[in-house]
C-alpha positions in Angstrom: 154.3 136.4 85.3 153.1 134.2 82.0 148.7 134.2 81.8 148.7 130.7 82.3 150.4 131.2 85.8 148.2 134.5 86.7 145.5 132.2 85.8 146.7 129.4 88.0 147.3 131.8 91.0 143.9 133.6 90.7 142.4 130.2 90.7 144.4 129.1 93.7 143.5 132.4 95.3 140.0 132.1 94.7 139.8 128.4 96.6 141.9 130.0 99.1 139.3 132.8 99.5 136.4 130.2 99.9 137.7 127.5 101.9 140.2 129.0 104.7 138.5 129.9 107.5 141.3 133.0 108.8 141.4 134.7 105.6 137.0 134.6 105.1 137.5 136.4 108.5 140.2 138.6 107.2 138.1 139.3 104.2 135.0 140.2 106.4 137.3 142.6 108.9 139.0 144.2 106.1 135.4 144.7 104.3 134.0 146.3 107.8 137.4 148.2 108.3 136.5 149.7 104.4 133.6 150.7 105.9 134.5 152.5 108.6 137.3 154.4 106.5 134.8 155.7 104.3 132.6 157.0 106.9 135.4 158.9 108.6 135.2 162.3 108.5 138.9 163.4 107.1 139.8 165.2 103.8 139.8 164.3 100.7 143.3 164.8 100.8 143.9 163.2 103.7 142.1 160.1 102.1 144.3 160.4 98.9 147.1 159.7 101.4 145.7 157.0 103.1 144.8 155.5 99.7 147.6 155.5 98.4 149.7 154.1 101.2 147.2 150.8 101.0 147.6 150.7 97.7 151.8 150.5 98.0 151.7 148.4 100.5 149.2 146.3 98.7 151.1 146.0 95.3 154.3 145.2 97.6 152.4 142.4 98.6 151.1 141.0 95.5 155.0 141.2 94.4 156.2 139.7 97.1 153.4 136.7 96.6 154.8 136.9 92.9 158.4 136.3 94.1 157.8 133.7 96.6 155.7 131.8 94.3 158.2 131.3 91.8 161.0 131.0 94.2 158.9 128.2 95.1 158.5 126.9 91.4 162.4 127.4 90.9 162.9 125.4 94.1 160.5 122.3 93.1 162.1 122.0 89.5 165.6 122.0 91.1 164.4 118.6 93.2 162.9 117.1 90.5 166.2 117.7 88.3 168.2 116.5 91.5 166.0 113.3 91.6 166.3 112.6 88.0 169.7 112.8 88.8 169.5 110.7 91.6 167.9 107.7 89.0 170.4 108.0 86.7 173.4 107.6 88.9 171.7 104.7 90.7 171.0 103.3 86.6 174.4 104.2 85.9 175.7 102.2 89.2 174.3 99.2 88.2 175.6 98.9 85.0 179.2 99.6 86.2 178.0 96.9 88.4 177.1 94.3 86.1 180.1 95.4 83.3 182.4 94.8 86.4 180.7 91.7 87.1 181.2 90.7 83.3 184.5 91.9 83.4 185.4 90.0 86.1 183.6 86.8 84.9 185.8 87.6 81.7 188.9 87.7 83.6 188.6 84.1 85.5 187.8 83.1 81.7 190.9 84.5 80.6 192.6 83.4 83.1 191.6 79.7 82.9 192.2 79.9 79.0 196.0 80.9 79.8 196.2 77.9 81.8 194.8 75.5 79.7 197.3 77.2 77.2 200.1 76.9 79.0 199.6 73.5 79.9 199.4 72.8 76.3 202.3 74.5 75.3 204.2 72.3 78.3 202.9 68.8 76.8 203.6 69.9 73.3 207.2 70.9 74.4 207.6 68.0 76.7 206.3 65.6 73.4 208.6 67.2 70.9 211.4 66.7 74.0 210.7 63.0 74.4 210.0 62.6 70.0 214.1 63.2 70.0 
């Protein structure tokens, strides 16, 4: 993970911490649980074992966090490509719509221009007819 999002996800952590009222009382459990693990009367060996398996199952967690948060990135830049997307296919509708508009427009012109030279082919043949 790049500093700047460690940064970001301490910070985020950190409000977390302060404002949510489950984890302040997970905090103040876990905090009385440490307590009471350090007053039990096992061996140091024993303790090793313990400390260790909290300590896997804690770094599995920070990992999964890791993942999920940038699954979570991945997932948000996708949309935000798919919108873009989106905006430019509804831009490049349009303006198929208005060139076929044009087009069209251009076509009745055409049209209307082969008529009017048609007809004037037909009176300048039917002149030269009646001139002999």
């Amino acid at each position: 993970m790049s500093k700047r999002t460690e940064r970001m996800s301490r910070s985020a952590a950190e409000r977390i911490n302060r404002k949510d009222t489950v984890i302040r009382q997970n905090n103040a459990e876990l905090e009385e649980l440490r307590n009471q693990y350090e007053n039990l009367d096992i061996c140091e060996e024993d303790k090793q074992v313990i400390d260790d398996y909290i300590a896997c199952k804690d770094a599995r967690a920070d990992r999964m966090a890791e993942k999920l948060y940038e699954k979570g990135r991945k997932d948000v830049k996708r949309c935000i490509r798919i919108r873009k997307l989106i905006r430019r296919c509804m831009i490049l509708s349009a303006i198929v719509t208005v060139v076929l508009i044009q087009y069209n427009k251009n076509e009745k012109l055409r049209e209307s221009l082969e008529e009017l030279l048609k007809m004037f082919r037909d009176r300048t043949v039917n002149e030269s007819e009646e001139d002999f």
